[in-house]
C-alpha positions in Angstrom: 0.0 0.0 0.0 1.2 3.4 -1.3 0.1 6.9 -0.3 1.4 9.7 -2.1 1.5 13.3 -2.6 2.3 14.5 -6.1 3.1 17.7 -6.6 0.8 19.2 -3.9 -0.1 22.8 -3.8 -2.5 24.8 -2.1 -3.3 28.6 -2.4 -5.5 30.9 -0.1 -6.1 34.2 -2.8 -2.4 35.1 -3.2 -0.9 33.1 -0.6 0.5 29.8 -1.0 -0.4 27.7 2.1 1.4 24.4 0.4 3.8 24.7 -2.4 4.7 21.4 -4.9 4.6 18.5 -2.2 6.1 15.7 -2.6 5.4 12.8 -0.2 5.4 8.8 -0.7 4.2 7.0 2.7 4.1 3.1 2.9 3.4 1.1 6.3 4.9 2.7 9.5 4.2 5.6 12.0 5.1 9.6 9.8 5.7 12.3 11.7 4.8 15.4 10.3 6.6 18.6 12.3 6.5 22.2 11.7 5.9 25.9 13.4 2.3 26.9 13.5 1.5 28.0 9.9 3.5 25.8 8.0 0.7 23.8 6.6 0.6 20.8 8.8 -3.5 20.6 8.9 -4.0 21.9 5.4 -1.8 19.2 4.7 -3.6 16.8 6.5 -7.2 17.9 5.0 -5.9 17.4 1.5 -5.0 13.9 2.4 -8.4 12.8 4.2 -10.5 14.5 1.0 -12.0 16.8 2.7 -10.0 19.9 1.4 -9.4 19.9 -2.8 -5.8 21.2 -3.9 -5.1 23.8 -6.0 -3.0 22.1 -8.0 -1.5 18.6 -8.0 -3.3 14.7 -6.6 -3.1 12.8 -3.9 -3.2 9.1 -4.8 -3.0 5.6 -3.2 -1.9 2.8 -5.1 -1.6 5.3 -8.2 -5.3 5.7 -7.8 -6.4 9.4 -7.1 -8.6 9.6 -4.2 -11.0 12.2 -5.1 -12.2 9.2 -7.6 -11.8 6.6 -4.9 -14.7 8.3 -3.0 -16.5 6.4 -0.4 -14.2 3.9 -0.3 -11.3 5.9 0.1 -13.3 7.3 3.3 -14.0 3.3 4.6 -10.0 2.8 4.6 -9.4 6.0 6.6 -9.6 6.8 10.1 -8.9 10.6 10.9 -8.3 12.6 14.0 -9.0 16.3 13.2 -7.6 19.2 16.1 -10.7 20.1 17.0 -12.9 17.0 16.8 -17.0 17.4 17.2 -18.1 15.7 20.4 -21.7 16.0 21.0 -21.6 16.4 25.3 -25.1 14.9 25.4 -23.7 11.3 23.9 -22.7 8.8 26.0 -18.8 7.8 25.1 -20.2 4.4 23.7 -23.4 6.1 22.4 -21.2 8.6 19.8 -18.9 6.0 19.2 -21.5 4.1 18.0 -23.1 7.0 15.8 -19.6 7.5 14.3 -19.6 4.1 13.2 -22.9 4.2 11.7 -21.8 7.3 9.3 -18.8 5.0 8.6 -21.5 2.2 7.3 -20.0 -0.3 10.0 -22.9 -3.5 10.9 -24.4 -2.8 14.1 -23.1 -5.9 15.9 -19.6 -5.3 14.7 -20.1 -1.7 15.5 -21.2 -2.7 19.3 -18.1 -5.3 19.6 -15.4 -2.7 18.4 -16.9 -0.1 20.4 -16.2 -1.9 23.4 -12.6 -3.1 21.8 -11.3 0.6 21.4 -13.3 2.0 25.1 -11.0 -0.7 26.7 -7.5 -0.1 24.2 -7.6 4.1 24.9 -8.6 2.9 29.1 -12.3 4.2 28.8 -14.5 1.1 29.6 -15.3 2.5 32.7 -16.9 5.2 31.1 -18.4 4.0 28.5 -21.8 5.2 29.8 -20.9 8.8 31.1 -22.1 11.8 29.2 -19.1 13.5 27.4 -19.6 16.7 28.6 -17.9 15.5 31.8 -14.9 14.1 30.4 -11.9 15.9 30.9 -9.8 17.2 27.8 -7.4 13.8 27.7 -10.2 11.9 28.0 -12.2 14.0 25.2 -8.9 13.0 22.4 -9.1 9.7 23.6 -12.6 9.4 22.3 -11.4 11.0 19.4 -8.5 8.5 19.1 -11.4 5.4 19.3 -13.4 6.8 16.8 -11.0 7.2 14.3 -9.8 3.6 14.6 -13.2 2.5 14.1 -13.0 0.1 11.3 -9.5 -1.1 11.3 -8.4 1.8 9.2 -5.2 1.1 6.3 -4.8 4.9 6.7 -4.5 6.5 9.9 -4.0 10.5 9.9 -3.9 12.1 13.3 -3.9 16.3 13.7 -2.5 17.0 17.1 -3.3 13.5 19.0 -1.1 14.1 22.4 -2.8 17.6 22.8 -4.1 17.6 26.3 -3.0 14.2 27.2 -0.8 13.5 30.1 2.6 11.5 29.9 0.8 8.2 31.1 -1.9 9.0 28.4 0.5 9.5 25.9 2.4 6.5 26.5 -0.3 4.3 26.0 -0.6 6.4 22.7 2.5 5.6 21.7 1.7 1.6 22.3 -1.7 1.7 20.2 0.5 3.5 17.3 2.9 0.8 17.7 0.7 -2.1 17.1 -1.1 -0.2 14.1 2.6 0.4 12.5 2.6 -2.9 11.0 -0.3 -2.6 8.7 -1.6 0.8 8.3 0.2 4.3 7.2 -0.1 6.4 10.6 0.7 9.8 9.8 0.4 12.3 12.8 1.4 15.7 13.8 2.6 16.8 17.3 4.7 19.8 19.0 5.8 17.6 21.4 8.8 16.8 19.5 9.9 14.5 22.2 7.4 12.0 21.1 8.2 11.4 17.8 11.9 10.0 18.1 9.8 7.1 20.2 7.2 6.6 17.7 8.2 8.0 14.3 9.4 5.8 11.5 10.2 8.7 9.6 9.7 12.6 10.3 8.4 14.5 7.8 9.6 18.7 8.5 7.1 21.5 6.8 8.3 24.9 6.7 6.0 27.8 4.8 4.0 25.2 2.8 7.1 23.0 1.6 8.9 19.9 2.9 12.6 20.7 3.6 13.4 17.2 5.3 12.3 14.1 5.2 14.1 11.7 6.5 14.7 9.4 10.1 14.7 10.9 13.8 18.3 9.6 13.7 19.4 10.6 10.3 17.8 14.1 11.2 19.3 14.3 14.2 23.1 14.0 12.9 24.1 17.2 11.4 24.0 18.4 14.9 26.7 15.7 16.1 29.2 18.3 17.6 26.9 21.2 17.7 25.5 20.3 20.4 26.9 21.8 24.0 25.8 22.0 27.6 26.9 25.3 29.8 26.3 26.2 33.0 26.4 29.7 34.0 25.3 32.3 36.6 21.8 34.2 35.7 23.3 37.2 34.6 25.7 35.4 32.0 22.1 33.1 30.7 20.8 35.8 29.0 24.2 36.9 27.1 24.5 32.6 26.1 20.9 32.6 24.9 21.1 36.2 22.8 23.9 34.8 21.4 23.1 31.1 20.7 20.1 28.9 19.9 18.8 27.6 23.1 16.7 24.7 23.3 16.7 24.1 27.0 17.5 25.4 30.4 17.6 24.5 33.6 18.2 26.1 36.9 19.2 25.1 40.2 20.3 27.2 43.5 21.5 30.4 41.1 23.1 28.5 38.4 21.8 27.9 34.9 22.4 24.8 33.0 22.0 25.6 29.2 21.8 23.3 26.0 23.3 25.5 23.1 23.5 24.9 19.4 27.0 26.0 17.8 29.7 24.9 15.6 32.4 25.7 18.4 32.0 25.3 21.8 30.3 28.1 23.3 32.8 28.6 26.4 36.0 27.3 27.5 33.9 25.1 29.8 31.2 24.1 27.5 30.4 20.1 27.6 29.4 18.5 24.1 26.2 16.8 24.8 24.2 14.3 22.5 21.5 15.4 20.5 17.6 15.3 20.9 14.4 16.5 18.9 14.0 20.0 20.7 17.5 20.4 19.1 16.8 19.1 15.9 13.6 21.7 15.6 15.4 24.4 16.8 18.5 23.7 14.3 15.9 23.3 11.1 13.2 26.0 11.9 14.9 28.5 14.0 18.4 28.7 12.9 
């Protein structure tokens, strides 16, 4: 199974919100990572059908999904930011109405229902109204539905937003398992996250794709450049004015700084090994 982006572009009047996107996903978990504005969930919209380009196709197996239609739709399972939870539904109640719009048999329909409640830790409430779910609990209803059906295709917008590190964890496990026979594509800003999960990381700046490529393969132009400083608070803010700084932390008056440089950025300075926060900051800050 083959999804691709060929030559995707997508303009807003006179501005270009994707430019000539070029994207060929097989099985495994994509990371797609970028500052706000770069395109991520226009991106994202294009690839579910729900948003036409203005120039280019997205296709799977060579087939152009516009033309796939409905059953383009009954391979995909998408998680959009902002998902429409109706806070009079029971959890089971909407998962079930999702999976009616999907066309799913009502017995099947009941048995995954009760599948997913238990894989995102919701059995127990299944029959509480959503509008007293809290936000974590809200995406992982949104996370159930849009595994409803076994989906080949799995596209996520922003799936760890509002979960905590125990909920995002068990994420990271149900993306796992999927990994083996679906295309998971999902976008995060917690960076962190994808050198766990990601296959691949997929980097969107203004509208265009300057790297694709592995967390560890991304992550090695910044062998050496790379360094850890500690300093008092006065000197902090001369090291960050004059460095990219993608972490700091502080302890009984003394700052301990992780700066991006080609030399070392004080006699003292200790090379240290490089992480995501670094690789965004050395891509889409530098």
């Amino acid at each position: 199974m083959t999804l691709k982006c060929e030559n995707i572009s997508k303009l807003y009047g006179d501005t270009a919100a994707l430019s000539h996107v070029e994207l060929e996903l097989g099985r495994g978990i994509y990371g797609l990572l970028g500052p706000n504005g770069a395109g991520k969930t226009t991106l994202m919209r294009i690839m579910t059908d729900l948003l036409e380009p203005s120039a280019g196709r997205v296709t799977l197996d060579g087939v152009d999904i516009s033309s796939l239609g409905a059953d383009y739709r009954a391979r995909l399972g998408y998680l959009p930011q902002e998902l429409g939870l109706y806070p009079g539904f029971t959890a089971e109640q909407f998962l079930l109405y999702i999976a009616r719009l999907k066309g799913i048999e009502r017995e099947s329909a009941r048995r995954q229902c009760g599948e997913l409640l238990e894989l995102v830790g919701l059995t127990h409430k299944a029959n509480k109204k959503l509008r007293g779910f809290s936000g974590g609990e809200k995406q992982r209803v949104g996370l159930a539905q849009a595994l409803l059906g076994s989906p080949d295709i799995l596209i996520l917008d922003e799936p760890t937003s509002g979960l905590d590190p125990a909920e995002r964890m068990r994420l990271r496990d149900v993306l796992g398992a999927l990994s083996t026979r679906s295309t998971v594509l999902l976008s995060t800003h917690i960076v962190s996250d994808l050198s766990v999960v990601a296959n691949e990381v997929i980097l969107l700046n203004s509208g265009a794709v300057i790297a694709f490529d592995s967390p560890a393969n991304l992550l090695s132009p910044l062998r050496g450049r790379v360094w850890q400083v500690s300093c008092g608070s006065e000197a902090e803010a001369e090291f960050t004015g004059r460095y990219p700084c993608s972490g700091v932390r502080r302890d009984m008056g003394v700052s301990t700084l992780r700066l991006i440089s080609d030399e070392p950025p004080s006699r003292d300075a200790l090379e240290a090994e490089p992480n995501m926060e670094d690789m965004y900051l050395w891509y889409f800050k530098r």
